[in-house]
N, C-alpha and C positions, 0 to 999 in steps of 0.2 A: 758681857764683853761686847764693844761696840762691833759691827758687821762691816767687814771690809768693804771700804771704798774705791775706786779709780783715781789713780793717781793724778796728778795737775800737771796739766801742759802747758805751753804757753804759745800763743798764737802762730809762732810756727812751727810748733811741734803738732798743733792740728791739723795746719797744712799738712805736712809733711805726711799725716796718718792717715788722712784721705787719700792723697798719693799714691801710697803704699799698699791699700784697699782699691787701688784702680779706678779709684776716680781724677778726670780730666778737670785740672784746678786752674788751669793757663795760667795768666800771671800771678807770680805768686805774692809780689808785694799788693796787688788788686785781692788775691784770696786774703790776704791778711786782713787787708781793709772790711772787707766784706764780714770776718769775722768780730774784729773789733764792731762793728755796725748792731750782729743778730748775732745773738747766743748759740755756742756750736747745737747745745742741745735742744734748742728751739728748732733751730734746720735739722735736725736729725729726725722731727717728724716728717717732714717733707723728704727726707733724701730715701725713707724708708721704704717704699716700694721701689727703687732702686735697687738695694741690695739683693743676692742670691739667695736663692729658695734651696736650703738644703735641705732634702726629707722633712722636709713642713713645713723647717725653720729657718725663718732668714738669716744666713750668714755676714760675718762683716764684711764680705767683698762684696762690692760693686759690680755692676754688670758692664759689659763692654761699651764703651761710647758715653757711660754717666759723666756731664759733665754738672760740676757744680753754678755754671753758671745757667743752667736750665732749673737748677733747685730753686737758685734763686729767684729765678726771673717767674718760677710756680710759687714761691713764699711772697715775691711783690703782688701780686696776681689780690693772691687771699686775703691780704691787707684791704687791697682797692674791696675787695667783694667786702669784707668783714664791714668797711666802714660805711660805704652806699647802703649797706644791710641796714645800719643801725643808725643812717641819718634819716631812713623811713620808718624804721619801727618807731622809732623817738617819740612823734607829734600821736600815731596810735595807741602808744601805753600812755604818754599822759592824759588824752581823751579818751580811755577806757577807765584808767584812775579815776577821773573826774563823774562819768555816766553810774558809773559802782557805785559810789560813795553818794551822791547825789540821790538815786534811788533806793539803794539800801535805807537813806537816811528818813523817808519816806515812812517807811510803819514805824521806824524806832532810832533815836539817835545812836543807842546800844545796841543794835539788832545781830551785829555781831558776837557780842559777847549771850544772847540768850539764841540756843538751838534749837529754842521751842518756835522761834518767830521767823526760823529761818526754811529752807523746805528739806525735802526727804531726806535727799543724801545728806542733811548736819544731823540728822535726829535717830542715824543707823549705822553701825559698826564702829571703830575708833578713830575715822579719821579727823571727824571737827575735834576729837579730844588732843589728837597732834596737832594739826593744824591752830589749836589754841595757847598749848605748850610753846610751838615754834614765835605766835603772834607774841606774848608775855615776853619772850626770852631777849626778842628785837626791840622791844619796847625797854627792857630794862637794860639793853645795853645803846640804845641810840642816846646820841648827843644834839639830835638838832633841836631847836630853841623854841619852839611850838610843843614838843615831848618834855622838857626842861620845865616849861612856862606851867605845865598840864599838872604835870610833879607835884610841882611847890604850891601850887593852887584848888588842885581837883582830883588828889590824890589820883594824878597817873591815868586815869581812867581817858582815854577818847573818844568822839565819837567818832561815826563811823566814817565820815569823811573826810575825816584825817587820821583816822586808822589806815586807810588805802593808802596814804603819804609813808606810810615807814614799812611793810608788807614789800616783800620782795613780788619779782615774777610769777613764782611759784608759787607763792601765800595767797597774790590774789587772782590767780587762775580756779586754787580750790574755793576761795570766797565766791567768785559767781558761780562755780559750780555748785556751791551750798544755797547759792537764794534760790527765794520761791521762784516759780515759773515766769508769772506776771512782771519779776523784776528782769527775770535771763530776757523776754522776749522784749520788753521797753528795749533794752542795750541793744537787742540784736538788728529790730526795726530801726533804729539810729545809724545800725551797721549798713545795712539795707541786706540784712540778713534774717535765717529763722534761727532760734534758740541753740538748736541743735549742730548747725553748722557753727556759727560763734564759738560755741564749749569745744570748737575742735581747735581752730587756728590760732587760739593762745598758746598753745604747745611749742608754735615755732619758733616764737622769742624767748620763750623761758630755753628750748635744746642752744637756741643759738648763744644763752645767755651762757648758760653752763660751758660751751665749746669755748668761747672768748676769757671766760673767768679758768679753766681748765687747761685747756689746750695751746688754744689761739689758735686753733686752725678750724676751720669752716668749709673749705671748698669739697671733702670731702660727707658733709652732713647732705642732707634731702630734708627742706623744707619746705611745709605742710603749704597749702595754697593758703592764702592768706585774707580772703575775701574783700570786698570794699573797702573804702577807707573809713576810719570811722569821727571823719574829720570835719564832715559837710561837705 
């Protein structure tokens, strides 16, 4: 039996429920607008600390004075931050992409796919055996035309520097944490980093990645210091 749903309003019937929850909508052909704009349930992360604390739980009321136009003017806010966020990260993940695969490429075109060539952490417990599951699974379902080309020609196989092309955030945060040393610290000397700091500050585009593909909201995350650029 399917699980009750909430019933469907229609944009001013949302007004209206805010309203009635005490939140200050002012104009309300402007709340409409606002609504037609952002998804009620998109702002409903943002309106969320807002609402009343009852014995733990937030309730649907609103607290005195919420207005919806401070919801929104803190959801324009995260937009601005989400996207300055990711017109920096940008030029770093492609020149992290680029220094991986480049050096990886170095002992072995395949060195990804063999864990004996790669250092500790691939060759101990089961993460390079997921992490290789997860690589296979993008590979056999990406469509771009170098993976296509690779197919019909070289039975599929890549190497490793364009394996770093189809590997999400995630995929190739654990791929340099699988190379040998000598490979982490070339990247991280290019970073004007040491090894060990590098293996930290990939974590903050992959969280922020998840928040944006997840959420879409940001301004409440804490992102990791991010070192140099690793850009020149």
């Amino acid at each position: 039996m399917r699980a009750a749903v909430k019933a469907y309003r229609t944009y001013e019937e949302q007004v209206d429920l805010l309203s009635r929850r005490g939140m200050e909508v002012g104009d309300r052909d402007a709340a409409i607008a606002v609504l037609r704009r952002i998804n009620y349930y998109r702002l409903s992360g943002y309106w969320y600390p807002f609402r009343q604390l009852k014995d733990g739980d937030r309730g649907d009321d609103f607290y005195p004075a919420t207005r919806l136009a401070d919801v929104v003017a803190l959801y324009d806010f995260d937009a601005t931050l989400r996207a300055a966020t990711f017109s920096v990260l940008t030029p770093i993940e492609l020149a992290f992409r680029a220094l991986l695969g480049h050096e990886l490429g170095r002992i072995d075109p395949c060195v990804h796919l063999d864990p004996g060539k790669l250092g500790p952490r691939a060759q101990h417990g089961d993460s390079y055996r997921r992490w290789l599951a997860g690589y296979k699974a993008k590979l056999d379902s990406s469509r771009e035309d170098f993976v296509v080309h690779r197919h019909r020609n070289y039975g599929g196989t890549l190497p490793v520097w364009a394996a770093v092309e189809v590997l999400d955030w995630g995929g190739l945060t654990y791929l340099f944490e699988f190379a040998p040393r000598k490979v982490q610290d070339v990247i991280a000397a290019a970073c004007g980093l040491r090894a060990p700091q590098l293996a930290s500050w990939p974590k903050a585009p992959r969280t922020t990645g998840k928040t944006q593909v997840h959420s879409g909201r940001s301004e409440r995350d804490t992102y990791a210091q991010m070192g140099r650029s690793c850009i020149g």
